[in-house]
TIKEPA-489287 format. One line per 3 residues: number of its first residue (from 1); for each residue x, y, z of C-alpha. Coordinates in steps of 0.5 Angstrom, whole numbers, always signed. Example, Ala and Ser with C-alpha at 12.3 -4.5 7.8 and 13.67 -1.06 7.14 Angstrom:
# residues 2
1> +25/-9/+16 ~ +27/-2/+14
# end
This chain:
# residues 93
1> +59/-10/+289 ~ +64/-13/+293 ~ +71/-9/+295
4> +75/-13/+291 ~ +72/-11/+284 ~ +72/-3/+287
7> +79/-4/+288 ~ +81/-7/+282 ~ +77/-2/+279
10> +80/+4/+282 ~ +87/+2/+281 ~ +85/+1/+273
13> +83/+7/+273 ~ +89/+10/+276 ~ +94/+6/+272
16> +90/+9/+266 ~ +91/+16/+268 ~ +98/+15/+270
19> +99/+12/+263 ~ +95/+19/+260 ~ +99/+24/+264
22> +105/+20/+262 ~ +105/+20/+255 ~ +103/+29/+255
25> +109/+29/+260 ~ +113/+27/+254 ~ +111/+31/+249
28> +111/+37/+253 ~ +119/+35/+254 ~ +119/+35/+246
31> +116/+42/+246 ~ +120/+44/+250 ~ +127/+42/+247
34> +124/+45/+240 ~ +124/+51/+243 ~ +130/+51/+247
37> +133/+49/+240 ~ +129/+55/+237 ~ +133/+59/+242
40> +139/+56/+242 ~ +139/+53/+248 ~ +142/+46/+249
43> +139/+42/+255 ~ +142/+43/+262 ~ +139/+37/+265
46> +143/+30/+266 ~ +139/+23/+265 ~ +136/+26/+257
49> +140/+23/+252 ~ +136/+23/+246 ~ +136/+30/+247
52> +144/+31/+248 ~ +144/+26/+242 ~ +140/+30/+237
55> +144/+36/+239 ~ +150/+33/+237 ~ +151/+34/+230
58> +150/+40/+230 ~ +156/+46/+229 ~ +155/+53/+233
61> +157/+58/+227 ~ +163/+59/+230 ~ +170/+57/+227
64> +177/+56/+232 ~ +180/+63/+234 ~ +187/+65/+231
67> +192/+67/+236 ~ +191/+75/+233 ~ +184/+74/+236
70> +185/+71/+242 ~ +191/+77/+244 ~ +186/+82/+242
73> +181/+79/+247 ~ +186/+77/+252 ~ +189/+85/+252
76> +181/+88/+253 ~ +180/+83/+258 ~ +186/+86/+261
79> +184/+93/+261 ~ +177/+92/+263 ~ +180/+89/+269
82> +185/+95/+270 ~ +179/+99/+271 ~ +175/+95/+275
85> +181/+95/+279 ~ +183/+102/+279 ~ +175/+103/+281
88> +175/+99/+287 ~ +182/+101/+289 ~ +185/+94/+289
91> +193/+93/+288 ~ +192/+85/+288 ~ +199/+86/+283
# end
């Protein structure tokens, strides 16, 4: 058999391979985004649109905060960090 046919050869087979790889790389990806939509999870990775796409519509269950909600948070944010202070001893106030 002459080079050439071994070459062509070869490089069919590696272009089907590569074509086999391929295709089980992204229904990996696809699995892995159902699971991570399970968990509630949104990609972090850039350069995926159809999964920032299908991820779009959908709302997180949770609804604006009213301004009482907001001041309550702000005032045991604010305690939380008066004890830290008060533990490590910093005055950066």
């Amino acid at each position: 058999m002459p080079r050439s046919a071994v070459t062509i050869r070869n490089h069919s087979l590696l272009a089907a391979a590569l074509e086999g790889l391929e295709l089980q790389k992204q229904r990996i990806d696809e699995q892995i985004e159902e699971v991570r939509a399970l968990l509630g999870k949104s990609p972090a990775r850039p350069g995926r649109p159809h999964a920032a796409a299908a991820n779009s519509g959908a709302k997180s269950g949770r609804g604006p905060l009213s301004a009482a909600a907001r001041k309550k948070i702000a005032a045991a944010q604010k305690r939380r960090w008066a004890a830290y202070r008060k533990a490590n001893g910093s005055k950066s106030e």
